[in-house]
C-alpha positions as CSV (number, residue, x, y, z in Angstrom):
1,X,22.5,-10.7,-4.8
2,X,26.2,-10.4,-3.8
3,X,27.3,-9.9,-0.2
4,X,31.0,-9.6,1.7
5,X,30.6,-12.5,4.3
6,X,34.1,-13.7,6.6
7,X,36.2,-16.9,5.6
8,X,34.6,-19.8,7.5
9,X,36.4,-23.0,5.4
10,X,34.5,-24.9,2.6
11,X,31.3,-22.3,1.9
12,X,27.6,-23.4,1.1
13,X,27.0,-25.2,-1.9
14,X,24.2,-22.2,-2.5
15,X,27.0,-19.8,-2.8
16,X,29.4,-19.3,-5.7
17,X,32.8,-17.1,-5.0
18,X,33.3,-14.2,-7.2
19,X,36.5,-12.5,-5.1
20,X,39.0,-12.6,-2.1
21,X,39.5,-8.9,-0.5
22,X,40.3,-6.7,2.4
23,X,43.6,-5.0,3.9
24,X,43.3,-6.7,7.2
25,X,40.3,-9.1,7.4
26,X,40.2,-12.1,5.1
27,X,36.6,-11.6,3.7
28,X,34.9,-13.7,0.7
29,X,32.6,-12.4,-1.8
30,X,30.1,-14.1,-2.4
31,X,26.6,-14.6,-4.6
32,X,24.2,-16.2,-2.9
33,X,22.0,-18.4,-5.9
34,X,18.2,-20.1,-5.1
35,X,19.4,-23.2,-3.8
36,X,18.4,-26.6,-5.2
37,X,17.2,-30.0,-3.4
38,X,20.5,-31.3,-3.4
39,X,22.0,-28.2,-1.7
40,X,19.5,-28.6,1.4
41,X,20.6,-32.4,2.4
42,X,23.8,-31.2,4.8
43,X,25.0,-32.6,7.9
44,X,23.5,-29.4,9.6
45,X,19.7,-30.4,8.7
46,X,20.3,-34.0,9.1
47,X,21.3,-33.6,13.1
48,X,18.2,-31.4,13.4
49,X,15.9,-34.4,13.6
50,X,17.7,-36.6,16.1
51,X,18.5,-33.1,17.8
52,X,14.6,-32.1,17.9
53,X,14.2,-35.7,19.4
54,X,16.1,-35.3,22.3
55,X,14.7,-32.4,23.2
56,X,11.0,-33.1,23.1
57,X,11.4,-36.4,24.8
58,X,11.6,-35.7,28.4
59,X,8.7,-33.3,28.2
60,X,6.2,-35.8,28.0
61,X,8.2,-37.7,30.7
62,X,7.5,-34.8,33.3
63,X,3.8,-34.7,32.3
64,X,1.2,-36.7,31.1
65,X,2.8,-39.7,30.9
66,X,4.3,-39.0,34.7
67,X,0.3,-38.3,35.5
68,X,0.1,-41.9,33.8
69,X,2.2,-43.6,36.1
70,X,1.4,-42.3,39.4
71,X,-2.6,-43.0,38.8
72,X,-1.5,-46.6,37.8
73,X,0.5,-46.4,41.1
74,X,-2.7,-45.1,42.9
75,X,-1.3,-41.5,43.9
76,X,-4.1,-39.4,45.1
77,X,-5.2,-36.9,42.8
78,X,-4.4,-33.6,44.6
79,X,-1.1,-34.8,44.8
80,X,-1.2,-35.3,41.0
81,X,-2.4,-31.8,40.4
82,X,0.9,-31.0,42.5
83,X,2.9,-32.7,40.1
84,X,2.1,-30.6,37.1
85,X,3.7,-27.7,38.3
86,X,7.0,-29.1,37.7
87,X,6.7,-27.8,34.0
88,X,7.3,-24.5,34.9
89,X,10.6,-24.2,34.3
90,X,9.9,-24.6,30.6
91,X,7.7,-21.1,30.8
92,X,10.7,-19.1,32.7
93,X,13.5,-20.6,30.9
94,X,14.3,-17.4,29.5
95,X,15.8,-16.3,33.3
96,X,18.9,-18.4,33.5
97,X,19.3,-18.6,29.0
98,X,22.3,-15.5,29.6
99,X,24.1,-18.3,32.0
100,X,24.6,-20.1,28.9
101,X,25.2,-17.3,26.6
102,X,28.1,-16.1,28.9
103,X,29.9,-19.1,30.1
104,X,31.9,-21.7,27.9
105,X,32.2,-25.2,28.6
106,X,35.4,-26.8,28.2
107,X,34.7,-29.0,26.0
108,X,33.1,-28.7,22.4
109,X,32.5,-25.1,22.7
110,X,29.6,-22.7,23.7
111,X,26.8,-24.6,22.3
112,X,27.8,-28.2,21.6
113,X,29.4,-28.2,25.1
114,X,26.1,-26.8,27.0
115,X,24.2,-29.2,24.6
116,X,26.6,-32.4,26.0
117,X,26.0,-31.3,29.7
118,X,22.5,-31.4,29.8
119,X,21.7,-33.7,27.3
120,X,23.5,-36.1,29.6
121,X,22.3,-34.4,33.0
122,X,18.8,-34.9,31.4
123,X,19.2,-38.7,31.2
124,X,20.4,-39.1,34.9
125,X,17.5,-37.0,35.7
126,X,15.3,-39.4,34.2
127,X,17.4,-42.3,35.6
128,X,16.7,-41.2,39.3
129,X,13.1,-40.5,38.3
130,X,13.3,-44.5,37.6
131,X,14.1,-45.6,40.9
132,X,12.0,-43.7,43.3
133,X,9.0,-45.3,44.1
134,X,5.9,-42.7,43.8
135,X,3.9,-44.4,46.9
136,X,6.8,-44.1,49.3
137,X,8.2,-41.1,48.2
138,X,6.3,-38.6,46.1
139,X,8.3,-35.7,47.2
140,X,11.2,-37.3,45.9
141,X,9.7,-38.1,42.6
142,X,8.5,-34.8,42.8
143,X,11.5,-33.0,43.0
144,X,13.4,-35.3,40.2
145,X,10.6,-34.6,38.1
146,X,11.8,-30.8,38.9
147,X,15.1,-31.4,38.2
148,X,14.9,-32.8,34.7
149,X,11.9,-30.2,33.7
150,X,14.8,-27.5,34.7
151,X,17.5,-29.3,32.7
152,X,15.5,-30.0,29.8
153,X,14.1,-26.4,29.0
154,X,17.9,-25.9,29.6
155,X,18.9,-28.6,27.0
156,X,16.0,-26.5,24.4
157,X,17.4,-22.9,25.2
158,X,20.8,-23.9,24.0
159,X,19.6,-26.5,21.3
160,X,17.2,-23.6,20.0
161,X,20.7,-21.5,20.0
162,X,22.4,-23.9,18.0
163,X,20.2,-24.4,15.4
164,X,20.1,-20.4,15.0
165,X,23.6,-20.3,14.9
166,X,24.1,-23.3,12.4
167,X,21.8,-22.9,9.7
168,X,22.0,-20.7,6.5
169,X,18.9,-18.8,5.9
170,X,17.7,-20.5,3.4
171,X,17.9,-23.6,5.4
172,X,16.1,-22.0,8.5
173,X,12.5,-23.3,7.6
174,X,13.5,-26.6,6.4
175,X,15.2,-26.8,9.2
176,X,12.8,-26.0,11.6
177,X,10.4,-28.6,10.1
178,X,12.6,-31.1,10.3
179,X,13.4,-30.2,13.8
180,X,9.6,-30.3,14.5
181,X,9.6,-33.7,13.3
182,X,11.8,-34.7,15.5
183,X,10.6,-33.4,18.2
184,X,6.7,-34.5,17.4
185,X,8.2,-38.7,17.3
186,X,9.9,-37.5,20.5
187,X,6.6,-37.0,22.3
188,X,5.0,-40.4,20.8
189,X,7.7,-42.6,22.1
190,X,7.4,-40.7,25.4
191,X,4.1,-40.8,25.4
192,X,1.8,-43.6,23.8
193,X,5.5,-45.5,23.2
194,X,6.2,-45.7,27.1
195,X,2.7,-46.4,28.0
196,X,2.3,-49.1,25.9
197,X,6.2,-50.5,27.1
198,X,5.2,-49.6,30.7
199,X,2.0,-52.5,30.5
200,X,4.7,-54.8,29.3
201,X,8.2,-54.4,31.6
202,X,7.1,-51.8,33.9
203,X,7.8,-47.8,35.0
204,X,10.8,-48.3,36.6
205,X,12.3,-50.3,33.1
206,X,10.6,-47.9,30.8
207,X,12.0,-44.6,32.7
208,X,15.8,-46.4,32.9
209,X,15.0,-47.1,28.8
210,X,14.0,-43.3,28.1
211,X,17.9,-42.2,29.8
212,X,19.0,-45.1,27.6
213,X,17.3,-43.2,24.7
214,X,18.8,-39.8,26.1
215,X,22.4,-41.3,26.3
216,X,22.3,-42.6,23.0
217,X,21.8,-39.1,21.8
218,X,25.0,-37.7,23.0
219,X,26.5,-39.1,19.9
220,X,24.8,-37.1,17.5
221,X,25.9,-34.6,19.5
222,X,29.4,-35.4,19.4
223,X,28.8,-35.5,15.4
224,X,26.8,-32.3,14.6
225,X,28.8,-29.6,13.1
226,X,30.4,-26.6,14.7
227,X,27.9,-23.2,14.4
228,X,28.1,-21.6,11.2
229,X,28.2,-18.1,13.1
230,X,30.3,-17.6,15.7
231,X,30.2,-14.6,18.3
232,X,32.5,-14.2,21.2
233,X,30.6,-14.9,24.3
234,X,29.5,-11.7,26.8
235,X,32.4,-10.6,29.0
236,X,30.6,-10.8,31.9
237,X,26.7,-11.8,33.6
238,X,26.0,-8.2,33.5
239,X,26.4,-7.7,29.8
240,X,24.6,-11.3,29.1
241,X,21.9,-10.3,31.4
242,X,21.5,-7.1,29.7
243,X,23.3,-6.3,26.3
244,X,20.6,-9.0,24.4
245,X,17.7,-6.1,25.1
246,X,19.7,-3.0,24.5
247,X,21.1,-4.9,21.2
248,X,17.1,-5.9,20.4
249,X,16.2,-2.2,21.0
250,X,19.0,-0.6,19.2
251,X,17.9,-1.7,15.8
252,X,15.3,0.1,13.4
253,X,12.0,-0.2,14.2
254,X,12.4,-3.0,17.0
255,X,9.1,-2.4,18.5
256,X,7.7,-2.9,15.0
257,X,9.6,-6.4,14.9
258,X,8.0,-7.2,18.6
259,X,4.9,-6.2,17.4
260,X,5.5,-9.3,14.5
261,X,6.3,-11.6,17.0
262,X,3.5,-11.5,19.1
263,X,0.7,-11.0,16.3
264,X,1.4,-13.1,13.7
265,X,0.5,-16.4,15.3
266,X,-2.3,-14.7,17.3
267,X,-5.3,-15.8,15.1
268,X,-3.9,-19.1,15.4
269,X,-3.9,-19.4,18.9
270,X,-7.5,-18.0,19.4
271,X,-8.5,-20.5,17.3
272,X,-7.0,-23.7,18.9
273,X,-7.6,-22.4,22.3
274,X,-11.3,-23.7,22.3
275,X,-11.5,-26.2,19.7
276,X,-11.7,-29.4,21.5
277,X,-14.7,-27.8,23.2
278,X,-16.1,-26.7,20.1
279,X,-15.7,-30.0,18.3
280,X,-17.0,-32.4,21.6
281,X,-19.4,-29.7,22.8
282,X,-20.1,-27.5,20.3
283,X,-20.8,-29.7,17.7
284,X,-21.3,-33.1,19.5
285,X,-18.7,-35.2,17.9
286,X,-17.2,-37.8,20.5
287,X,-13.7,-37.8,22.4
288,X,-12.9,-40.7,20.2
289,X,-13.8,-38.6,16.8
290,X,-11.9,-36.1,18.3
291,X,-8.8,-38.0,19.1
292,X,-9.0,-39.8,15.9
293,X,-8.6,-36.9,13.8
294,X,-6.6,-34.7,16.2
295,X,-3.7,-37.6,15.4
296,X,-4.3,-37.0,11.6
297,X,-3.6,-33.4,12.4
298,X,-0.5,-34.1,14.1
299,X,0.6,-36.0,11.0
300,X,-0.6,-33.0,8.6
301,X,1.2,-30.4,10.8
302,X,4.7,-32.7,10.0
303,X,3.5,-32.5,6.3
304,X,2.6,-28.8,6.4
305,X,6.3,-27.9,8.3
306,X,8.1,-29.8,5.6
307,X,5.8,-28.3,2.6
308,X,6.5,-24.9,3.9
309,X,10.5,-25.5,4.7
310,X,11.1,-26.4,1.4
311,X,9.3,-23.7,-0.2
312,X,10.9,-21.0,2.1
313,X,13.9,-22.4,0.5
314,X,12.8,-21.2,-2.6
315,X,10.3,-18.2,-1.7
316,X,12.5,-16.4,1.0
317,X,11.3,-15.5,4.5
318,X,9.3,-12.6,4.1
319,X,7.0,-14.0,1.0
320,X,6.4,-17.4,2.9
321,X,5.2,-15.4,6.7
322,X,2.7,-13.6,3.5
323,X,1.6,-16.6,2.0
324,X,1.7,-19.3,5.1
325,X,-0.1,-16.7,7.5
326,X,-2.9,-15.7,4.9
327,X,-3.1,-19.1,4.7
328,X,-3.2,-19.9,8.3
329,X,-6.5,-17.1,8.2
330,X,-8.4,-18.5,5.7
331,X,-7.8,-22.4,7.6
332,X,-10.1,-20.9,10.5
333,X,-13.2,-20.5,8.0
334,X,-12.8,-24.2,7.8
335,X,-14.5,-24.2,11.1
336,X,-17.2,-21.6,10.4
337,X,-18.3,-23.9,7.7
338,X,-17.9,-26.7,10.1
339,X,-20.3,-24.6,12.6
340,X,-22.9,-24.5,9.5
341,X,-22.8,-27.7,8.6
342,X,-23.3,-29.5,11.9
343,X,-22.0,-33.2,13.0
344,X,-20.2,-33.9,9.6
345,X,-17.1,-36.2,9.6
346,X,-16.0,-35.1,6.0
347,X,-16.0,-31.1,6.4
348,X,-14.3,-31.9,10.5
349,X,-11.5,-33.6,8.4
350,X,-11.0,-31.4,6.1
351,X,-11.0,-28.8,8.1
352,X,-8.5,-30.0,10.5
353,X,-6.1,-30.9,8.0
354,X,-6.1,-27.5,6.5
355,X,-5.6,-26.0,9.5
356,X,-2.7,-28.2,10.7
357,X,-1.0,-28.0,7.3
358,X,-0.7,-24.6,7.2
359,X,-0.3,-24.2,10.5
360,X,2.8,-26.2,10.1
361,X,4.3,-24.0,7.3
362,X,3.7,-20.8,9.6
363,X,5.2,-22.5,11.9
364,X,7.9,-23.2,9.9
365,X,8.4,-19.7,9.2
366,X,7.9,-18.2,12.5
367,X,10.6,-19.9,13.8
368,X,13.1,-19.0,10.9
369,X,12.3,-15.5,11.4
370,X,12.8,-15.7,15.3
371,X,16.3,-16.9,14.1
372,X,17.0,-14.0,11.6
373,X,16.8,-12.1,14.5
374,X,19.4,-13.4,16.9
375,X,22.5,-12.2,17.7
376,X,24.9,-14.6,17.8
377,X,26.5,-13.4,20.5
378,X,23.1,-13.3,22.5
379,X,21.3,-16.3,20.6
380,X,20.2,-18.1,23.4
381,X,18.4,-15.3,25.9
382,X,17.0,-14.0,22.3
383,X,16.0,-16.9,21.3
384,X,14.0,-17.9,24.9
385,X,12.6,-14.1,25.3
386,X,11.0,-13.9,21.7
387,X,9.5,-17.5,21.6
388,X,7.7,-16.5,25.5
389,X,6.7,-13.5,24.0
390,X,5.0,-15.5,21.3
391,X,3.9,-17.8,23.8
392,X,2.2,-14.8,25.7
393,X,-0.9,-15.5,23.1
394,X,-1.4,-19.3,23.8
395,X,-1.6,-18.8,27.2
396,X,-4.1,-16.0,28.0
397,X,-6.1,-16.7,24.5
398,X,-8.5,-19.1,26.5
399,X,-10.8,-16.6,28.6
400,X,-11.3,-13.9,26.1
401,X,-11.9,-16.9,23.8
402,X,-14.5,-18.1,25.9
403,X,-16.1,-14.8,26.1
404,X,-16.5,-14.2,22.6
405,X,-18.1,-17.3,22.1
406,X,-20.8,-16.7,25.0
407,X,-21.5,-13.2,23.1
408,X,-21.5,-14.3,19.3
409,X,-21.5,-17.7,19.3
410,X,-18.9,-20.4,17.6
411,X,-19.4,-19.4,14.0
412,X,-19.0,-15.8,14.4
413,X,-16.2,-16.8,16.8
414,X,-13.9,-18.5,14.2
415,X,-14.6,-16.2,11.9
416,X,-13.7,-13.9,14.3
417,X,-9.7,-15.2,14.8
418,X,-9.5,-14.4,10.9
419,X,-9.5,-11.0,11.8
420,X,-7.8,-11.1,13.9
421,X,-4.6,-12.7,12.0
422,X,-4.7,-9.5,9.5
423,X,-2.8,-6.9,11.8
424,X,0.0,-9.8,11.8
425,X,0.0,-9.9,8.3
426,X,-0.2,-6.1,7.8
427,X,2.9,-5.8,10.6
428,X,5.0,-8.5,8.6
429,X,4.1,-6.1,5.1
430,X,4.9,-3.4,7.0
431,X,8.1,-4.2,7.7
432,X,8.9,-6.5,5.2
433,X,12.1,-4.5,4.4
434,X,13.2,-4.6,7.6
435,X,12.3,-8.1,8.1
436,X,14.9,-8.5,4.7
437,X,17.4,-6.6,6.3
438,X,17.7,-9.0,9.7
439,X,17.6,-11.7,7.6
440,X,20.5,-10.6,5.8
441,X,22.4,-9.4,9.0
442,X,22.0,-12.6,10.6
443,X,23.4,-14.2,6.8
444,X,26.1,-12.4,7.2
445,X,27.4,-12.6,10.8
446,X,31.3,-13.0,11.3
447,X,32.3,-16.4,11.6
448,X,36.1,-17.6,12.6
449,X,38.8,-16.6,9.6
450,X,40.6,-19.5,7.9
């Protein structure tokens, strides 16, 4: 494939120059060659996993492992069920993402510097979380808690921007995977990692050791490499606020492309909405059978983000949403076969680790294709309104879910979510040349001349 892409300085080892031309641009031409191994290890991939870290530490540190520490402390429960409404910021994020679209920070530019400010704003946050005592003053706690729920879907609206803007295509899903890695370590050392330290030196050391954690991250920060693509911000709120829609909703079939986003994971989240209450009630395995495995999962939905990362490298983006979501169907029979065979610890393993394995690789791709279609001037209020309109799924999946079980029962049920990923697979054929054509927009996005 050759392409006409702007001069950005030393070009990706994927990329071979074939000519230099244009009367008042300096342009490269370029053909773009199915990269190897060795042209995916880059500085760009290798910040995406202390990058992904930082931003799914604090989450835990706002939720369960903030429910953790105020039982210990003997906080009452309604007050508890208070406290989990400070994660709502994380669902609206998507209000405030132009703010950071539109205004620069001094230092570092558009992303790095927004990604120094509340990376660092974050670890206070968690800092002033560590010396508030939750019996004397659960309001304050409360409103700390708040603060650094605000500033860490913050810190992901413009990390989630960066990474757009950074990575080549064919990086995207390798990327992503490696970002999910990241992120999934992130909520173990925030979660059964500051549990277990809490027992041994206390909340108030373990929070002051998380914004040590936080802190430390500013220096990858300081070391990640400027974005590959580089848009001039909007010229004012106004346009931030509104030019990211009408750009969406100027393009070629963009309801077709919304119509992507919200189906293709749908199937997926119908089927993980119920399935801790199919596997402990449903079936009768125990909490601890169901934990046990669930962690394997965890570790098989690394594996499956990886596996599919690497072979989007090789497939390209509309062959691997194909592939990964037909697979991501067939991983649901896993539990009709489950429902047949009853209480059965070998077909419950292997059907969660099919499922979380190729959940991981649709994953994988779902984000790179959020990506492809990002503007760079408007990455991050694209970015945040796409993924909450995939989002929309997850959330309201549960009732119907529960409906359909009451009427067909759990078999039927799961086989049921199948079906129900085929009109996402039928949008992504649909517009597969469409898909192709974002993709290579987004390739191909002007970047700073030499």
């Amino acid at each position: 494939m050759i392409s006409c892409v702007r001069a950005s300085g030393r070009l990706d080892p994927a990329r071979e120059v074939v000519s230099v031309h244009h009367p008042s641009r300096e342009y490269i031409l370029v053909k773009e060659h199915p990269p190897g191994f060795a042209a995916l290890m880059n500085r760009r991939l290798a910040v995406m996993l202390p990058l992904g870290f930082a931003s799914g530490l604090p989450l835990a540190l706002t939720a369960g492992t903030l429910q953790a520490w105020l039982t210990v402390e003997g906080v009452d429960l309604k007050t508890i069920g208070i406290f989990t409404l400070v994660g709502i910021p994380y669902t609206v994020k998507f209000l405030w993402a132009p703010i950071m679209d539109r205004v620069v920070p001094p230092w570092l530019g558009r992303r790095r510097g927004w990604m120094m400010l509340t990376q660092l704003c974050v670890a206070i946050g968690l800092a002033l979380m560590a010396m508030t005592d939750p019996r004397a003053h659960p309001a304050g706690l409360a409103a700390y808690a708040l603060l650094v729920a605000f500033l860490a879907a913050s810190l992901d609206i413009v990390f989630d921007a960066y990474r757009t803007d950074t990575l080549y295509p064919h990086e995207r899903g390798l990327g992503a995977a490696v970002w999910v890695n990241g992120y999934r370590v992130a909520l173990l050392v925030a979660g059964a990692g500051a549990l277990a330290l809490a027992d041994h030196v206390g909340w108030q050391v373990t929070y002051f050791a998380m914004a040590a954690l936080m802190v430390a991250g500013l220096i990858t920060i300081v070391a990640s490499p400027e974005p590959t693509r580089i848009g001039d911000p909007p010229k004012s709120l106004a346009e931030a606020v509104g030019a990211p829609l009408a750009d969406f909703f100027s393009r070629p079939q963009a309801l077709g492309l919304l119509a992507v986003i919200v189906l293709y994971k749908l199937g997926d989240a119908f089927a993980s909405s119920l399935q801790t209450a199919f596997l402990i009630g449903g079936i009768g395995f125990s909490p601890t059978d169901v934990g046990a495995v669930k962690g394997i999962g965890i570790i098989a939905t690394l594996f499956g983000a990886l596996l599919g990362g690497v072979m989007m490298a090789k497939s390209g983006l509309v062959q691997a949403l194909l592939i990964f979501g037909a697979l991501q169907a067939i991983s649901n029979l896993g539990f009709v076969v489950l429902a047949a065979a009853g209480k059965n610890a070998g077909v419950l393993l292997a059907a969660v680790i099919f499922e979380n394995v190729t959940g991981g690789m649709g994953t994988a791709a779902f984000v790179a294709l959020i990506m492809s279609l990002c503007n760079p001037r408007y990455t991050a209020t694209q970015f945040a309104l796409l993924s909450s309109l995939e989002a929309l799924g997850r959330v309201t999946a549960g009732r119907p879910s529960a409906d359909v079980v009451e009427m067909v029962g759990w078999a039927q049920f799961f086989g049921f979510t199948a079906v129900i990923a085929l009109p996402g697979l039928w949008a992504v054929w649909r517009l597969r040349h469409r898909i192709e054509q974002e993709q290579k927009g987004s390739a191909h996005a002007p970047s700073p001349a030499v």
